[in-house]
C-alpha positions in Angstrom: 9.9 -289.0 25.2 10.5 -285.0 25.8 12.8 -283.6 22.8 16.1 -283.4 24.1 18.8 -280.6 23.0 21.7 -282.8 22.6 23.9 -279.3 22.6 23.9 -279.4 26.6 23.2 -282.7 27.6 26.2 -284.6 26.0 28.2 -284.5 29.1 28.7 -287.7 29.7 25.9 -289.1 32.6 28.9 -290.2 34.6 30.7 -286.9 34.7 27.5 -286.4 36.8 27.2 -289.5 39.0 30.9 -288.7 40.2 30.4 -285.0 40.7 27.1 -286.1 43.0 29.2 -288.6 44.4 31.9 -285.7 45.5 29.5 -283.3 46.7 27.8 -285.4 48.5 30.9 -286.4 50.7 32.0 -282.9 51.0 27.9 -282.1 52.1 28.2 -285.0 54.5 31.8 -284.6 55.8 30.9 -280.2 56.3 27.4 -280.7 58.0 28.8 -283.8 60.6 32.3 -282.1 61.1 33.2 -279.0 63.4 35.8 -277.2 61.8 37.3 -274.4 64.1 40.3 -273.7 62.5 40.3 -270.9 59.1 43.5 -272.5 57.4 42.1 -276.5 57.4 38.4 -274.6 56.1 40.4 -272.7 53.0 42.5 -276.1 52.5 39.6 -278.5 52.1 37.2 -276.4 50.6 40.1 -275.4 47.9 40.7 -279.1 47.1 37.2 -279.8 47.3 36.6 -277.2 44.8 39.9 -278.8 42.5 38.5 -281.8 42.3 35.1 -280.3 41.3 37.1 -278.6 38.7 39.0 -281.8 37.4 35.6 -283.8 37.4 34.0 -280.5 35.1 37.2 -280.5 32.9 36.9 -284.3 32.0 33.3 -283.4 31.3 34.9 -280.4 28.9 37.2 -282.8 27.0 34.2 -285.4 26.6 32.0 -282.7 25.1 35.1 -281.4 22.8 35.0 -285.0 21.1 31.1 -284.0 20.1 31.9 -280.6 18.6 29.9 -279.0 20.9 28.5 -278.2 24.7 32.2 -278.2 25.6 32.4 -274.0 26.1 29.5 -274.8 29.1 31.5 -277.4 30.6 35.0 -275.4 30.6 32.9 -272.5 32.6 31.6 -275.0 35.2 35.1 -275.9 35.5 36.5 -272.6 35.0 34.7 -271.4 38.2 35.1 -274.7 40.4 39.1 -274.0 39.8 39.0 -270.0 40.4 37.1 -270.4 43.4 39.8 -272.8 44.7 42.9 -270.0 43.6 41.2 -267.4 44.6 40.8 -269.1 48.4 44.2 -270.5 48.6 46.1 -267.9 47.4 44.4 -264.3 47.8 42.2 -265.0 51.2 43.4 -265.1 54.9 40.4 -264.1 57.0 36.9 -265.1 57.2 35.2 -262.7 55.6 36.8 -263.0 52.3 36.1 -266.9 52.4 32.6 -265.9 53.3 32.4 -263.5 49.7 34.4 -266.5 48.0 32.0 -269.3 48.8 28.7 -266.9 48.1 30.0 -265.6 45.2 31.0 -268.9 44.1 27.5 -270.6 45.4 25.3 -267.9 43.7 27.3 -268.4 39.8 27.0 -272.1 40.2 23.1 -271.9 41.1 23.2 -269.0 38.0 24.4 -271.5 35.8 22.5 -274.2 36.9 19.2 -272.6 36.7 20.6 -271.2 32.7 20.7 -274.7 32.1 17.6 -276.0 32.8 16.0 -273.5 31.1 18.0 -274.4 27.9 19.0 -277.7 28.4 15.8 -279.8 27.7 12.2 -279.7 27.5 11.9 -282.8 29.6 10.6 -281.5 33.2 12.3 -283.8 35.1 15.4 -282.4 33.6 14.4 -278.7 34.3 13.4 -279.4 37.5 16.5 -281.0 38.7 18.7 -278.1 37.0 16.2 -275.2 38.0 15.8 -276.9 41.6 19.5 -276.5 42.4 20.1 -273.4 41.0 17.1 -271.6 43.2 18.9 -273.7 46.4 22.5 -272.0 45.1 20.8 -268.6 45.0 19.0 -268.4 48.0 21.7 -270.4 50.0 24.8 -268.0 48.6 23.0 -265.1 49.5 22.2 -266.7 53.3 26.4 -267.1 53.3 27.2 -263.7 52.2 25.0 -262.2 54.9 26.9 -265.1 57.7 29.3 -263.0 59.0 28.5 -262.8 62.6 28.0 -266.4 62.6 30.8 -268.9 63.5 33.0 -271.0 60.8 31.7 -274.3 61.4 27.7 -272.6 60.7 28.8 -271.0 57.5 30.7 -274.2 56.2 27.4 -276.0 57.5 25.3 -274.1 55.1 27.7 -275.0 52.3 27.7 -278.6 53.2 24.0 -278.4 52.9 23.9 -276.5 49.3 26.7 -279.4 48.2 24.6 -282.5 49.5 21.9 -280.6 47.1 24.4 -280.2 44.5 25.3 -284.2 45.1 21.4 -285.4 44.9 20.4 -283.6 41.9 23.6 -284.4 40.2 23.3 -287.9 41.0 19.6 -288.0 40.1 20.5 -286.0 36.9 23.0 -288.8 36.0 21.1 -291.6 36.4 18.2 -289.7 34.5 20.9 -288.6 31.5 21.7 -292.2 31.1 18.1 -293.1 31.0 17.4 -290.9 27.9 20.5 -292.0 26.1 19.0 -295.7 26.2 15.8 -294.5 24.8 17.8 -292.6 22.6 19.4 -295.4 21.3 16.3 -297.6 21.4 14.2 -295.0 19.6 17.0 -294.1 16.5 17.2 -298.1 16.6 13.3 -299.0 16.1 13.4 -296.1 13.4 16.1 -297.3 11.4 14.5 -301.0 11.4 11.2 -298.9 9.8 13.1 -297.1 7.5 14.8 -301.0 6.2 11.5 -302.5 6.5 9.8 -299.8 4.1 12.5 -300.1 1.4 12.5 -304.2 1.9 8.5 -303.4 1.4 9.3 -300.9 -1.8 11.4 -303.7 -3.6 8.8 -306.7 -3.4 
């Protein structure tokens, strides 16, 4: 098994699987949805973008209990919750929702792509991580240069970046929680050798 850096993959796997689950449905309900109307955009996306925040924040507090990895979540959720201000309260025309989301999309794919660089050796890992992050990048930058285009596109291309976000999140989850139980198994078999050696000493 690939040597894990505990450090940044102690979030707990199902901070993942219910972040995937969430930006999924957004992906889903942005891509099959014609929204027309600027003020219902700001107001979903903004709770969306809450409850991202929440869902990072649990991940924060988790990751406090372990004495570290929490400063990585608390930026995740720091920019899921400033994103969702920011739109509510300091934008009232499409083209600042347009910098907002890019801006926003481009950090996240930042960060994610930081991660899987630093999070793990294990290439399933680093590909999932370094996978989104490229997909955040190029797809911020395709938003930030939307502004001819209509709102339901724009919030099309967002839905699509999110049911990325959702896969690789889920996939990343379910992966986590893989290496935890051979984890476990492995710090298990060793401590039975360690027993077995001093049982061995003794006789």
């Amino acid at each position: 098994m690939a040597k894990i850096n505990r450090k940044y993959i102690d979030k707990h796997w199902l901070v993942f699987l219910f972040r995937g689950a969430l930006a999924a449905t957004f992906g889903c309900f942005a891509l099959f949805t014609r929204m027309a109307s600027l003020e219902n955009v700001i107001a979903i996306i903004s709770v969306f973008l809450l409850l991202m925040g929440i869902i990072d924040a649990v991940g924060a507090l988790y990751c406090s209990t372990k004495k570290h990895g929490w400063f990585n979540a608390v930026v995740d959720a720091a920019i899921d919750v400033a994103a969702a201000l920011t739109l509510l309260f300091s934008v009232d025309n499409l083209a600042n929702v347009v910098i907002v989301i890019s801006v926003y999309t481009i950090a996240s794919g930042l960060i994610d792509i930081f991660h899987g660089f630093l999070s793990t050796v294990d290439p399933t890992d680093r590909f999932i991580r370094v996978f989104a992050g490229v997909a955040g990048c190029v797809i911020g930058l395709v938003i930030l240069n939307a502004g001819n285009f209509e709102i339901s596109t724009f919030i099309r291309f967002f839905g699509t970046y999110m049911m990325i976000v959702g896969a690789t999140s889920l996939i990343y989850g379910v992966h986590n929680r893989s290496q935890e139980l051979e984890d476990k198994v492995a710090r298990s078999q060793s401590a039975k050798k360690k027993t077995a050696k001093k049982h061995t000493r003794k006789k």
